[in-house]
C-alpha positions in Angstrom: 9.8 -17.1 14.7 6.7 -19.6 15.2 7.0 -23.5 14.5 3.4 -23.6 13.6 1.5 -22.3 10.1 -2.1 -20.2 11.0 -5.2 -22.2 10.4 -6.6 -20.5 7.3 -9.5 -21.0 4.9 -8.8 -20.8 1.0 -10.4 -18.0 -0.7 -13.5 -18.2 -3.4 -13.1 -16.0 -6.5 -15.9 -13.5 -6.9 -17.2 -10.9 -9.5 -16.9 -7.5 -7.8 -16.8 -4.0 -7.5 -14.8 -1.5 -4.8 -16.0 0.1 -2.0 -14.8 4.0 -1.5 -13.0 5.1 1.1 -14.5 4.3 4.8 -16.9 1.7 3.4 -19.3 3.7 1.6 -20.1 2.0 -1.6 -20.5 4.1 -4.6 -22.7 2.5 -7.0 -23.8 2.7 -10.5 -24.1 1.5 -14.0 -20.2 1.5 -16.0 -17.3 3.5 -14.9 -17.2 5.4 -11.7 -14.9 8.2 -11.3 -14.2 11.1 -8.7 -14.5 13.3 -11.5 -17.8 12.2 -12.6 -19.3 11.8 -9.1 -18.0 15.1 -8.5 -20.5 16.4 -11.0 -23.6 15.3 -9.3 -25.5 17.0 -5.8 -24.6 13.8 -4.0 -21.4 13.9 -5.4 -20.2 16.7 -3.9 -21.8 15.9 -0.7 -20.1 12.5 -0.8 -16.4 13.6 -1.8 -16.3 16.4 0.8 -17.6 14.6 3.5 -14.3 12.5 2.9 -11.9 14.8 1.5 -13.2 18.1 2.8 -15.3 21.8 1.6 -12.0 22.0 -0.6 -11.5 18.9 -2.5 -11.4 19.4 -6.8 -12.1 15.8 -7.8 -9.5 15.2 -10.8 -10.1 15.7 -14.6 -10.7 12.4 -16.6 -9.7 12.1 -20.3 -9.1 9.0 -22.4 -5.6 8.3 -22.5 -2.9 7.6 -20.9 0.4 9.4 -21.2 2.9 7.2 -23.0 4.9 4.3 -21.7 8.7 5.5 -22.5 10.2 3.5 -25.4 14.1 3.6 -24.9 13.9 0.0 -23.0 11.7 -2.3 -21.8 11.3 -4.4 -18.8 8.6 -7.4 -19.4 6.9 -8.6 -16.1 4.5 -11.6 -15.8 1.3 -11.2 -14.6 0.3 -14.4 -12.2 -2.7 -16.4 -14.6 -4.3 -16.6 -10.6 -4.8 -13.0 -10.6 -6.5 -11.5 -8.5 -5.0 -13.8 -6.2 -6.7 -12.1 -2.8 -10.6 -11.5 -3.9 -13.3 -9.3 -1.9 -16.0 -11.8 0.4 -19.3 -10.7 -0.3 -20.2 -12.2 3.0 -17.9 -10.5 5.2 -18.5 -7.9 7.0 -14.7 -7.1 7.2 -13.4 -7.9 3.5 -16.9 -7.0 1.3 -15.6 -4.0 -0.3 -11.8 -4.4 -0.8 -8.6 -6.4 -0.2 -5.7 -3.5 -0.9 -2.3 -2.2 0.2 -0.3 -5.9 0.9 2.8 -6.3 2.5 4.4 -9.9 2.2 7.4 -11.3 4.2 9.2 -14.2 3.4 9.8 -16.7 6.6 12.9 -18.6 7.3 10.8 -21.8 6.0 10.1 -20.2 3.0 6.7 -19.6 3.3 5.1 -16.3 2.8 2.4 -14.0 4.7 0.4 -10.8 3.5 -0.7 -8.9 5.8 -3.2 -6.8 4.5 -6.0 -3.9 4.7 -9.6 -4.6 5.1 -12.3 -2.8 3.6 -16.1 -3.4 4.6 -19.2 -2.6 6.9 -16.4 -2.9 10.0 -13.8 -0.3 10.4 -11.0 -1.3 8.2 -8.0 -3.5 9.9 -5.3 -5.3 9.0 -5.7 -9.4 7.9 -3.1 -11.9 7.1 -2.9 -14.8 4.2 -0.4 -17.2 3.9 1.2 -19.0 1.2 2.7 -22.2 2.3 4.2 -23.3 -0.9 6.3 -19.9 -1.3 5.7 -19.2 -4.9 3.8 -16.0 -4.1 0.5 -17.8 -6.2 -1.6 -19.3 -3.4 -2.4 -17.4 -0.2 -5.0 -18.4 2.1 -6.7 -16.2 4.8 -5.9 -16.8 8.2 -9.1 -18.5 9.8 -9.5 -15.4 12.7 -9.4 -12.1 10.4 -8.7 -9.7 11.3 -5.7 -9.7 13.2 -5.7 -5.9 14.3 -8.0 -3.2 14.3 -8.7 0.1 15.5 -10.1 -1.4 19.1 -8.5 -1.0 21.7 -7.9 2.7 20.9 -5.2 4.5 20.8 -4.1 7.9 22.4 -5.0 9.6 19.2 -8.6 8.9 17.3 -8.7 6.5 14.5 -11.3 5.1 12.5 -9.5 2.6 10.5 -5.9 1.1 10.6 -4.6 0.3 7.3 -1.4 0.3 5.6 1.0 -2.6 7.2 4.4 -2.5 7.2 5.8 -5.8 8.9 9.5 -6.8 9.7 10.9 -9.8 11.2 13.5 -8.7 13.6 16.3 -10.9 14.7 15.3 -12.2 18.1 12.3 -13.9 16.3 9.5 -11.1 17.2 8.1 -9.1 14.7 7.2 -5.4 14.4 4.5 -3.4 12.7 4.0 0.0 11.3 0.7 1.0 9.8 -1.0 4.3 9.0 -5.0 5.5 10.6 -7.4 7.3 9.2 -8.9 9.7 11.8 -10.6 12.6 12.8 -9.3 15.9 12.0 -7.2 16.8 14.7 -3.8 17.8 16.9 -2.7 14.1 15.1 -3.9 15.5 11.5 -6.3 12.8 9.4 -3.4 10.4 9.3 -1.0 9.2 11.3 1.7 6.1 11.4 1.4 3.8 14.7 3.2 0.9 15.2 2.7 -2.8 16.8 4.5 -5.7 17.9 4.1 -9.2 18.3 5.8 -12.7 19.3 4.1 -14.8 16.1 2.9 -12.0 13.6 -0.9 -13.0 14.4 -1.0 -11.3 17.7 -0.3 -7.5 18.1 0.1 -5.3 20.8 0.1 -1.6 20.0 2.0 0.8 21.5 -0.6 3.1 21.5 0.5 6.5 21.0 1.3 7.5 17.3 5.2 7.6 16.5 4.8 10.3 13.6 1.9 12.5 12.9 2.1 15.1 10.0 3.9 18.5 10.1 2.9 21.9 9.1 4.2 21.6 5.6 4.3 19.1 3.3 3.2 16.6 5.2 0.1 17.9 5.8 -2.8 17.1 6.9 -1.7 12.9 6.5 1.0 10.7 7.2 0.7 7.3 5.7 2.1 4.0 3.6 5.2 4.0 6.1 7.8 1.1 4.5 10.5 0.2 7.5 13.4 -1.5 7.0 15.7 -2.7 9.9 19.4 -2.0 9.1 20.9 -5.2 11.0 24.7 -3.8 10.3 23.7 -0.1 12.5 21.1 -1.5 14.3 18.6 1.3 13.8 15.3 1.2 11.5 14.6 3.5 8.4 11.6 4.4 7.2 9.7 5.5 4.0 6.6 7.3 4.6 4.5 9.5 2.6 2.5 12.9 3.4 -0.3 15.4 2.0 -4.0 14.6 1.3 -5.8 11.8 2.5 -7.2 10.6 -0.5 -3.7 10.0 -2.1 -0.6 10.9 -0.5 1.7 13.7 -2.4 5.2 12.7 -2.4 8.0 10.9 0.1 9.6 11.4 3.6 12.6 9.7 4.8 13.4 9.0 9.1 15.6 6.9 11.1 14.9 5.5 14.3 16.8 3.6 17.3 13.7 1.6 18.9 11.4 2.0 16.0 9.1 4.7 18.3 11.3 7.8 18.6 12.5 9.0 14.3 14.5 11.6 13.0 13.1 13.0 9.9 15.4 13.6 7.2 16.3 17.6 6.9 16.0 17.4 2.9 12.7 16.1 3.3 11.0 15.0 0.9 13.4 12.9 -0.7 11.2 11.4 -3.2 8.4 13.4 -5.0 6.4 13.9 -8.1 8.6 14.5 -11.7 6.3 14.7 -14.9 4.5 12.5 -17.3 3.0 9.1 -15.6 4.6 10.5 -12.2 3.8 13.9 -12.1 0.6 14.3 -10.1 1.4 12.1 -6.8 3.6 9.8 -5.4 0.8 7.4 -3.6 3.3 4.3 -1.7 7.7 3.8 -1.6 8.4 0.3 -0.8 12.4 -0.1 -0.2 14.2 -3.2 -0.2 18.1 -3.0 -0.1 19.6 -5.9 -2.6 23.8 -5.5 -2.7 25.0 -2.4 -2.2 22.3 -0.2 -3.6 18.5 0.6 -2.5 15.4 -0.5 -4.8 12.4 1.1 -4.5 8.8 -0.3 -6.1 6.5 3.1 -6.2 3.1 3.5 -7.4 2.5 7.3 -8.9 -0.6 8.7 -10.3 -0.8 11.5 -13.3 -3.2 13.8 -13.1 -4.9 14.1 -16.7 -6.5 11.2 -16.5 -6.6 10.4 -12.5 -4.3 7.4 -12.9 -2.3 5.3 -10.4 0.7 2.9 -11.8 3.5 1.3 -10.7 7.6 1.9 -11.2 10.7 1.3 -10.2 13.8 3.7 -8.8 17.2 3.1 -7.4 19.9 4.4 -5.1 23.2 4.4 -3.3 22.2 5.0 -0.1 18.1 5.0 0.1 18.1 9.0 0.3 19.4 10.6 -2.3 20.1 10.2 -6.3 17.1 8.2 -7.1 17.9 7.1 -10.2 14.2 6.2 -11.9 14.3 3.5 -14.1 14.5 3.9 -17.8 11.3 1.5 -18.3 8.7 2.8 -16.3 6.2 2.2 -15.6 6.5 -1.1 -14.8 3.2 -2.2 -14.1 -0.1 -0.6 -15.8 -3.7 -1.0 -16.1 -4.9 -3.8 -17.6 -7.5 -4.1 -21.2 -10.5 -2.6 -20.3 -13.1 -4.8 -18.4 -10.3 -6.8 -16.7 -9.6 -6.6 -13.0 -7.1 -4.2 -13.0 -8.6 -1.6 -15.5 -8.4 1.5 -13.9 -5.9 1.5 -11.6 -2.6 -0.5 -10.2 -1.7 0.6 -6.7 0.8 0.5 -3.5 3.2 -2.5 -4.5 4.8 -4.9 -2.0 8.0 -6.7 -3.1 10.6 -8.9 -2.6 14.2 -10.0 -4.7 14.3 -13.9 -4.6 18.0 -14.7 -3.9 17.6 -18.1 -5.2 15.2 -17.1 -8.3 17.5 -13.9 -9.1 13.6 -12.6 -9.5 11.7 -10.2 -8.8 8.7 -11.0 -6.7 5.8 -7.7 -6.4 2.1 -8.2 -5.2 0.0 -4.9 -5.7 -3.5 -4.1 -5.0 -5.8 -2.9 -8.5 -9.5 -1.9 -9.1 -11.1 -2.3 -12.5 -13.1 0.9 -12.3 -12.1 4.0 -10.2 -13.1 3.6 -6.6 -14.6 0.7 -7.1 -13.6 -2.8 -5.6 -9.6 -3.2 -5.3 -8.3 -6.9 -5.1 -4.8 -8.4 -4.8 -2.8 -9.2 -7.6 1.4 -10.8 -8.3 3.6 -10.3 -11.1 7.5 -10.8 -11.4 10.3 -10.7 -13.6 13.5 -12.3 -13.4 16.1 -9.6 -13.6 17.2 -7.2 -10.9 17.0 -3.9 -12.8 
């Protein structure tokens, strides 16, 4: 643990739109979807420089499947949302904020670490929020606090994706996913970090899981770790398949957090139907009691769309039990902040609350701008 808070700069709220993947900015007049750019010369040119010769940009209709009626589970949405804004100015954070992972320190305080989107190669930045009630985070003054440089054994182009946990000796550890060439390490792979005061990392710089033929292929990303104090080992979450969203979940344990196991009933988590049928884009696992809870965002396919639920189980493996509410979190009226799409939550259970506390990244059109948003409720399922 550190005795001292980072020096960090409150953020300015700005009107904005999202950049697509790498930094290149699709722009245009009204909504922007893959489908629609898909349509055009450029278009195609654009989406298979990313995706590849074989990508089918999703159908787009109007509506939504429907929200399930046998129960409901209100959340509130934070009035600061988005809390975390894009900078215009910077040449790190222009385009988006997205894919948060907030820890709660032994002082209470709280720190996102989070991906970057902008003219530089996307990193990893950190926010804190000194006051603890998840509402007012403020950038560290020296974003970002890892990128791709120094390189790794394996290309990467961006590093993205953080998974942080505070270990019991006071260090902290860090698992994030790359984007990369096309390669013996597939398009993305999960690396890890460590550091004595969560603002300085030092890679271990060869990737600790790349994709296998299978599933997993050609991406590995969004890993979730959680150290298991009680056996001493670490488990992780991860999820596999294409590089624009990720297909469904794997499951590995690990001694040292470098060498894993993957699970042999692989995946252990993938898509169902309805809301959840297309993809299964993040698993963030937190283990309250006895049982597992996992905060997921999944997209349906017909329209493109990317929303947030909730699943439980006994041992973090097996028997997910989905809950009878989902989805949790949607898409916002149209023309607000979160229009289009809610994506890859983090969360945490509040002991002393009995709440829920989930931060999530949302765009108000398709690949446009993503910023950083909070909601919670105060029940545990």
């Amino acid at each position: 643990m550190i005795d001292s808070a980072p020096k960090t700069s409150t953020s300015q709220r700005h009107i904005s739109r999202r950049a697509f993947l790498g930094g290149a900015v699709v722009a245009g007049g009204g909504a922007v979807a893959a489908a629609g750019l898909a349509t055009t010369s450029l278009g195609h040119r654009v989406l298979h420089h990313f995706f590849g010769p074989g990508y089918v940009a999703p159908p787009s209709r109007a509506t939504l499947t429907p929200r399930p009626t046998a129960q409901t589970w209100p959340w509130t949405l934070d009035p600061k949302n988005p809390l975390l804004d894009v900078l215009p100015g910077s040449p790190w954070e222009s385009s988006a904020v997205f894919d948060p992972c907030v820890a709660r320190r032994a002082d209470g305080s709280l720190w996102m670490w989070y991906s970057t989107r902008g003219a530089r190669p996307s990193s990893i930045a950190l926010a804190t929020d000194m006051s603890g009630t998840g509402s007012s985070f403020a950038r560290y003054d020296h974003n970002p606090v890892l990128t791709p440089d120094p390189p790794e054994s394996a290309p990467a182009t961006a590093i993205t994706r953080p998974s942080v946990v505070a270990l019991p000796d006071g260090t902290w550890r860090m698992w994030y996913s790359t984007n990369s060439p096309a390669g013996p390490a597939g398009t993305a792979w999960i690396g890890t970090a460590t550091s004595a005061d969560g603002i300085h990392w030092q890679k271990h710089g060869v990737p600790v899981l790349t994709p296998q033929p299978g599933w997993e292929q050609p991406a590995l990303q969004c890993p979730n770790v959680f150290y298991d104090a009680e056996a001493d080992r670490f488990m992780m979450w991860y999820c596999g398949g294409q590089l624009y969203e990720p297909d469904a979940v794997g499951f590995a344990t690990s001694p040292d957090g470098i060498t894993w196991t993957r699970h042999p009933a692989n995946p252990i988590f993938k898509p169902t139907t309805g809301w959840e049928g297309y993809k299964v884009g993040s698993f963030q696992v937190h283990r309250v009691g006895a049982e597992y809870y996992a905060f997921y965002n999944a997209f349906q396919n017909d329209p493109f769309v990317s929303q947030v639920g909730m699943a439980r189980s006994a041992d973090g493996v097996t028997a997910w039990e989905h809950h009878p509410a989902n989805p949790l979190l949607i898409p916002g009226p149209p023309g607000s902040w979160d229009a289009a799409m809610v994506y890859k939550p983090s969360a945490l259970w509040d002991e002393r609350k009995q709440r829920w506390d989930v931060w999530f990244n949302a765009s108000q059109v398709l690949n446009s701008f993503e910023r950083i948003g909070h909601a919670w409720s105060d029940r545990l399922w």
